[in-house]
C-alpha positions as CSV (number, residue, x, y, z in Angstrom):
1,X,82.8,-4.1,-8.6
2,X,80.2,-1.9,-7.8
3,X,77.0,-4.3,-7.4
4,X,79.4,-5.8,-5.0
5,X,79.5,-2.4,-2.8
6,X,76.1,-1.3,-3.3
7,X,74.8,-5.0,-2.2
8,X,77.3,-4.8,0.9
9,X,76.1,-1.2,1.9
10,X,72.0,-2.6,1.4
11,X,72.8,-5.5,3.2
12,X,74.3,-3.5,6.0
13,X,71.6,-1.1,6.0
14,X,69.4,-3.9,6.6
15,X,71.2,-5.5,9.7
16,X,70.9,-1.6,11.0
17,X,67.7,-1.7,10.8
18,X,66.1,-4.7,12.2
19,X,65.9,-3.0,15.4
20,X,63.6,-0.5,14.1
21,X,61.7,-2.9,12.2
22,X,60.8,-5.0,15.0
23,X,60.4,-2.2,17.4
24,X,57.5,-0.5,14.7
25,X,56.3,-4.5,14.2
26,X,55.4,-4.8,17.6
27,X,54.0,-1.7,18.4
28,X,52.0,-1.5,15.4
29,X,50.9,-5.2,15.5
30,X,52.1,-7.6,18.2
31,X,51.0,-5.0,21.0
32,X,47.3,-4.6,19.4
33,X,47.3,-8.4,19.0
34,X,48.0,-9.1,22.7
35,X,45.7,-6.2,23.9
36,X,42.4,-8.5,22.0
37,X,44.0,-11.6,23.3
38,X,44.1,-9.7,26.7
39,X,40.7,-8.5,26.2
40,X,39.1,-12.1,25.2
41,X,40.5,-13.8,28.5
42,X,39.3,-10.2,30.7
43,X,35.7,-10.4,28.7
44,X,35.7,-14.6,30.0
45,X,35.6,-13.5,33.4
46,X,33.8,-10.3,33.4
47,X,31.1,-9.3,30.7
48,X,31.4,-5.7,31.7
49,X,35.2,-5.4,30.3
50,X,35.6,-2.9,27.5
51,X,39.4,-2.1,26.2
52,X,40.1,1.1,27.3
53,X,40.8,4.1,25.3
54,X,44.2,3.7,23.7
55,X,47.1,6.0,25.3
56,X,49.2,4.7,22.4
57,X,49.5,5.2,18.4
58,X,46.9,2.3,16.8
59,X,46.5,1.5,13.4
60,X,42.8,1.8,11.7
61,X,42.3,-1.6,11.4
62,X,43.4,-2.5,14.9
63,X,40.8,0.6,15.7
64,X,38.0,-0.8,13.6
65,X,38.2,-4.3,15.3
66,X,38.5,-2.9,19.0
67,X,35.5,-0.5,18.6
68,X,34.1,-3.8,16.7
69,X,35.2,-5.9,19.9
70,X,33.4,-3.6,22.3
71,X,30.3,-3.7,20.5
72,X,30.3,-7.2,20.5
73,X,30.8,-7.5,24.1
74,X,28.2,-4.9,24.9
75,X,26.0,-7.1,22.6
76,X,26.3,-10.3,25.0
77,X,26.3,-9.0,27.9
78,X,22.8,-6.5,26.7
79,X,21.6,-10.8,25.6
80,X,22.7,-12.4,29.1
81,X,21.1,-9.2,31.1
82,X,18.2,-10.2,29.1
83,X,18.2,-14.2,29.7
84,X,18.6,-13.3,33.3
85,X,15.5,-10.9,33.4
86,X,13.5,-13.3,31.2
87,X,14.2,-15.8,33.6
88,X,13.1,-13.9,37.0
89,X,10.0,-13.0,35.1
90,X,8.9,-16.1,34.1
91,X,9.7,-17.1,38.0
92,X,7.6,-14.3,39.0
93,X,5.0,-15.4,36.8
94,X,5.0,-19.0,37.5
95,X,4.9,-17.7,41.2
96,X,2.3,-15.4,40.6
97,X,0.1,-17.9,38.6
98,X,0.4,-21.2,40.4
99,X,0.1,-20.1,44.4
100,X,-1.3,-21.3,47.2
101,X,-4.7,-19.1,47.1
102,X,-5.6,-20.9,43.4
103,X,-5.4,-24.3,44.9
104,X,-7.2,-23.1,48.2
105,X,-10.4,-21.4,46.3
106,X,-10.3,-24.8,43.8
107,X,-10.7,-27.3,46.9
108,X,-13.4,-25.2,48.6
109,X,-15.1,-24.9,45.2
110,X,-15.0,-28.6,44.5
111,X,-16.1,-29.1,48.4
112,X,-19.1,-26.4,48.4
113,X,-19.9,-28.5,44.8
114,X,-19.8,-31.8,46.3
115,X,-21.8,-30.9,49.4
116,X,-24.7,-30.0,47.1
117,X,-24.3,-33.3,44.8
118,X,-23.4,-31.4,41.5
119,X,-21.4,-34.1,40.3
120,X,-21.4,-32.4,36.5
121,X,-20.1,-29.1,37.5
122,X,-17.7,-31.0,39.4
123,X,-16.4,-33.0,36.6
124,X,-16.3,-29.8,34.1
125,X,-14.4,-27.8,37.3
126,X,-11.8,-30.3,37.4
127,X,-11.3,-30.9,33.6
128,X,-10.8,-27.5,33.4
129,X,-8.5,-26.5,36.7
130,X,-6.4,-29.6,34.6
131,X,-6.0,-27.6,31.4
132,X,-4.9,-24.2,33.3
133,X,-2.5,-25.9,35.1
134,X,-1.2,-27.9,32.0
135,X,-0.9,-24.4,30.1
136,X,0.9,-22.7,33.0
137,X,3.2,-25.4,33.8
138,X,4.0,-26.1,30.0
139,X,8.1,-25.8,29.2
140,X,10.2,-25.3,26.4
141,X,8.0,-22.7,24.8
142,X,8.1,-19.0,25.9
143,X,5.9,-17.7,22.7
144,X,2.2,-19.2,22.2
145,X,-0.2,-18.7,19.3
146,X,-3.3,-16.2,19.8
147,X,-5.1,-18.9,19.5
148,X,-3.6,-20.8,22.4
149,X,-3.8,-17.8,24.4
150,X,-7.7,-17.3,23.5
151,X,-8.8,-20.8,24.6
152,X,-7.0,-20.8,27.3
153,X,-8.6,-17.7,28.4
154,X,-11.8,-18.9,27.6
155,X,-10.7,-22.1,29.8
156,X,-9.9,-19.4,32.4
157,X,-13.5,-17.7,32.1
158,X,-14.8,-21.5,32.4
159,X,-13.7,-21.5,36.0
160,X,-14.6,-17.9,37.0
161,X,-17.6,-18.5,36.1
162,X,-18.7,-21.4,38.0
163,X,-17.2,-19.7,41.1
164,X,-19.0,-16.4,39.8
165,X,-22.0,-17.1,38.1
166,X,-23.8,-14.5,36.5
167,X,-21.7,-11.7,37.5
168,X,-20.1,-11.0,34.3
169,X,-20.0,-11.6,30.6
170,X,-17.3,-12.1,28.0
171,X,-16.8,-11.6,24.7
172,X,-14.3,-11.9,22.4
173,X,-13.4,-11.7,18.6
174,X,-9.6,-12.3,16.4
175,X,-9.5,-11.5,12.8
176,X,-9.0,-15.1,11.0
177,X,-4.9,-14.1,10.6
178,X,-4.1,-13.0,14.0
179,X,-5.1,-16.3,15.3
180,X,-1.6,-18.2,14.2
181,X,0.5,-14.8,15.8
182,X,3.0,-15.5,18.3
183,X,2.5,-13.7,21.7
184,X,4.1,-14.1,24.9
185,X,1.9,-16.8,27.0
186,X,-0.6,-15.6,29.8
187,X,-0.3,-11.7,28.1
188,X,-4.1,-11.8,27.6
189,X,-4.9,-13.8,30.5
190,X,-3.1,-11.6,33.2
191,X,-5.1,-8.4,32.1
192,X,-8.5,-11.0,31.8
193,X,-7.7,-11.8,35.2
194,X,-7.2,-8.7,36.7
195,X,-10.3,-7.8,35.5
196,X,-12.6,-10.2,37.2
197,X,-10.2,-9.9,40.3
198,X,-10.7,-6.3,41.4
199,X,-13.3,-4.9,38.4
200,X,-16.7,-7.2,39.8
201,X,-19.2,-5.1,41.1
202,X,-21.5,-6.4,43.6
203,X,-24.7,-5.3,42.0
204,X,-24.5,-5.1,38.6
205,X,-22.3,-8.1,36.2
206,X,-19.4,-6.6,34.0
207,X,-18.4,-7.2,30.8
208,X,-15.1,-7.9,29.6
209,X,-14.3,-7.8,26.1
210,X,-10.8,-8.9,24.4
211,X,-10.2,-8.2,20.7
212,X,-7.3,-8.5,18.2
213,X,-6.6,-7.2,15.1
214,X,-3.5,-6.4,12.6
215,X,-2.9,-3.2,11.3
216,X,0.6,-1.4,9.7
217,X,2.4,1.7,12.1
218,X,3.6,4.4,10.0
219,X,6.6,2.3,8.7
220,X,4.8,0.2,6.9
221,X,5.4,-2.7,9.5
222,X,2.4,-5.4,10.2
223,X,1.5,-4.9,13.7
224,X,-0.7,-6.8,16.4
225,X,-3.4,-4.9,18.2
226,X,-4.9,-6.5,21.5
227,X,-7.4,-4.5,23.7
228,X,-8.9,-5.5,26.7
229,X,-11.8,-3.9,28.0
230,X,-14.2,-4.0,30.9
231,X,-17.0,-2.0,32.6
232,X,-16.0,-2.6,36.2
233,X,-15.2,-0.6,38.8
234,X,-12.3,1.1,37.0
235,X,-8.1,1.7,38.6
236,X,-7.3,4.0,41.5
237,X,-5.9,6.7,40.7
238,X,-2.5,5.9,42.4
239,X,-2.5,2.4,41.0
240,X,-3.2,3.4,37.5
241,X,0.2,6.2,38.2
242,X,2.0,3.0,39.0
243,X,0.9,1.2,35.4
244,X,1.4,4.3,33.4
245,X,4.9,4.5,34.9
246,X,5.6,0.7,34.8
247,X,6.2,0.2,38.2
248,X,5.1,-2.4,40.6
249,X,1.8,-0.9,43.2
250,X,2.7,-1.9,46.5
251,X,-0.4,-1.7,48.9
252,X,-0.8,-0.2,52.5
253,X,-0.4,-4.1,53.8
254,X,3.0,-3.9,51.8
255,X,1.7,-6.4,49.5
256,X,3.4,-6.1,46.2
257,X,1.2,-6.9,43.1
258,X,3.2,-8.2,40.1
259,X,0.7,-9.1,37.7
260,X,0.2,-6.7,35.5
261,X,4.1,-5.2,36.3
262,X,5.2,-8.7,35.0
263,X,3.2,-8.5,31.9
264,X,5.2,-4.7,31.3
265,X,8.0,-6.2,31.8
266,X,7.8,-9.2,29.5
267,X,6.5,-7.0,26.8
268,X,9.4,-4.5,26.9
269,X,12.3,-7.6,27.5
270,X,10.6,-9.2,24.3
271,X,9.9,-5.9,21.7
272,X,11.9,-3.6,23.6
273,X,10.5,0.0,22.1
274,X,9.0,-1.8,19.7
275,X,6.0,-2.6,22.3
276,X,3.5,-0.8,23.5
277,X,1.1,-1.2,26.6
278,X,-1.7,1.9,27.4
279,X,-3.8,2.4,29.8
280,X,-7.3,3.9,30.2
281,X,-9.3,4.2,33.2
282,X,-11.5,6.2,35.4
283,X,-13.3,5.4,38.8
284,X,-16.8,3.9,37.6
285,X,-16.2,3.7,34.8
286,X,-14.5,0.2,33.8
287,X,-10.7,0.1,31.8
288,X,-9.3,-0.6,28.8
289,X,-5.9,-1.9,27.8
290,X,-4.3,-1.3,24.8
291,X,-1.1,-3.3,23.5
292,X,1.0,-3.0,20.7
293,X,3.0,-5.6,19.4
294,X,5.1,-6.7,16.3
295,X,3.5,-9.4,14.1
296,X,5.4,-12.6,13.7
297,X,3.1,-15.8,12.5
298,X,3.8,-19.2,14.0
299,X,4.9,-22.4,11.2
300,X,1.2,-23.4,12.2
301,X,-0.9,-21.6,10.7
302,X,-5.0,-23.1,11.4
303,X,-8.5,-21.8,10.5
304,X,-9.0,-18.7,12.4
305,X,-12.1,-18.5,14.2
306,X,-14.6,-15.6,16.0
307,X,-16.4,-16.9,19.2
308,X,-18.2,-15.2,21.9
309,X,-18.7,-17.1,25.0
């Protein structure tokens, strides 16, 4: 019969081409297929492996989910680059912060204090060389609330000022909702102490002022706006080059100063172009520090407060 012959001649066809089938199967699929699996095992060992630019045919699909791939892996290794710098900054912080000079000035301060009998000052010295090392050496929390940052600053100011009295003033003032925003820790502080490190003039006391605010950029984004201001001596010019360019100022001793270069960094390895850091000064006539960050609140949000100390 004739179905018999047609079904024959299809089913002969078919054995014919198997061959081909497979062959186009595996090129089209099982060859993409082990390429990714390829790719997962290479990206394991190395997170700088990309798949290369295909020197063969490749479906859409298969295209969309290596270009997909790619960007993932580019993703991951942009977030471990980051954990890694994040890392060596807050190293270079903690170094930076708790050295041996801090604990050197605190003995002689608490010996010079003790010599004259001023057991108060003493006790306030103490209590509050026991709160800045409690902030610095904190863990498990790289973002802190204004207001953390504020009172510790004002713990900061506390000390300086008993090693320093009467050499400068300090005000500052937060609008009531910036106080709950989330900052990087010891952002405010660093520039603070800067300040009374190399802006104190000998004859006449300084004044540093910090304030915050919130305003919206151009689209229409809430963002937190932290100046820090004094009327010291003001940045050398080649210093204030260094800032402007965000690079670390090495000195003529080939000291390297990292303080405020650690604060750049942070800022740009947290908002990325989304922060901003200016600077402002002149010789003689003090600086002022401008930065720009997004606004995020923290879950706790308190009274906000004013205070000038």
């Amino acid at each position: 019969p004739v179905w018999f012959w047609l079904s024959l001649l299809i089913s002969v066809l078919t054995i014919i081409n198997c061959p081909i089938l497979f062959a186009r199967l595996k090129k089209d699929i099982l060859e993409p297929m082990n390429t990714m699996n390829d790719a997962l095992s290479a990206f394991q060992e190395n997170q700088a492996y990309r798949i290369p630019p295909h020197t063969w045919a490749v479906s859409d699909d298969f295209l969309h989910l290596f270009d997909h791939f790619n960007a993932m892996a580019a993703q991951v290794q942009q977030s471990h680059e980051k954990d890694v710098k994040l890392l060596e900054t807050e190293m270079d912080n903690l170094r930076l912060q708790v050295n041996p000079h801090i604990l050197l000035n605190s003995y002689n301060m608490i010996y010079a204090l003790a010599e004259s009998k001023n057991y108060a000052t003493i006790q306030d010295y103490t209590l509050c060389l026991a709160d800045y090392f409690r902030y610095v050496l904190r863990k498990g929390q790289q973002m802190v609330s204004v207001r953390q940052e504020l009172e510790f600053v004002d713990n900061f100011i506390r000390i300086q000022r008993i090693r320093f009295p009467n050499r400068f003033s300090y005000v500052y003032q937060a609008e009531e909702d910036c106080m709950t925003a989330l900052i990087p820790p010891l952002l405010i502080e660093n520039f603070v102490e800067n300040a009374i490190k190399y802006a104190l003039n000998p004859k006449d006391p300084i004044e540093i002022v910090v304030s915050v605010h919130r305003e919206e950029n151009e689209a229409g984004k809430a963002t937190l706006h932290i100046a820090i201001m004094d009327t010291g001596s003001g940045i050398r010019p080649e210093v204030l080059e260094k800032l402007q360019k965000k690079e670390p100022y090495i000195d003529e001793a080939g000291q390297k100063h990292i303080g405020i270069y650690n604060c750049l960094r942070r800022v740009e390895l947290f908002y990325g172009d989304a922060g901003e850091i200016h600077f402002s000064s002149s010789m003689g006539g003090g600086t002022q520090v401008y930065l720009i960050i997004p606004f995020s609140l923290s879950a706790d949000r308190g009274t906000g407060k004013e205070a000038f100390a």
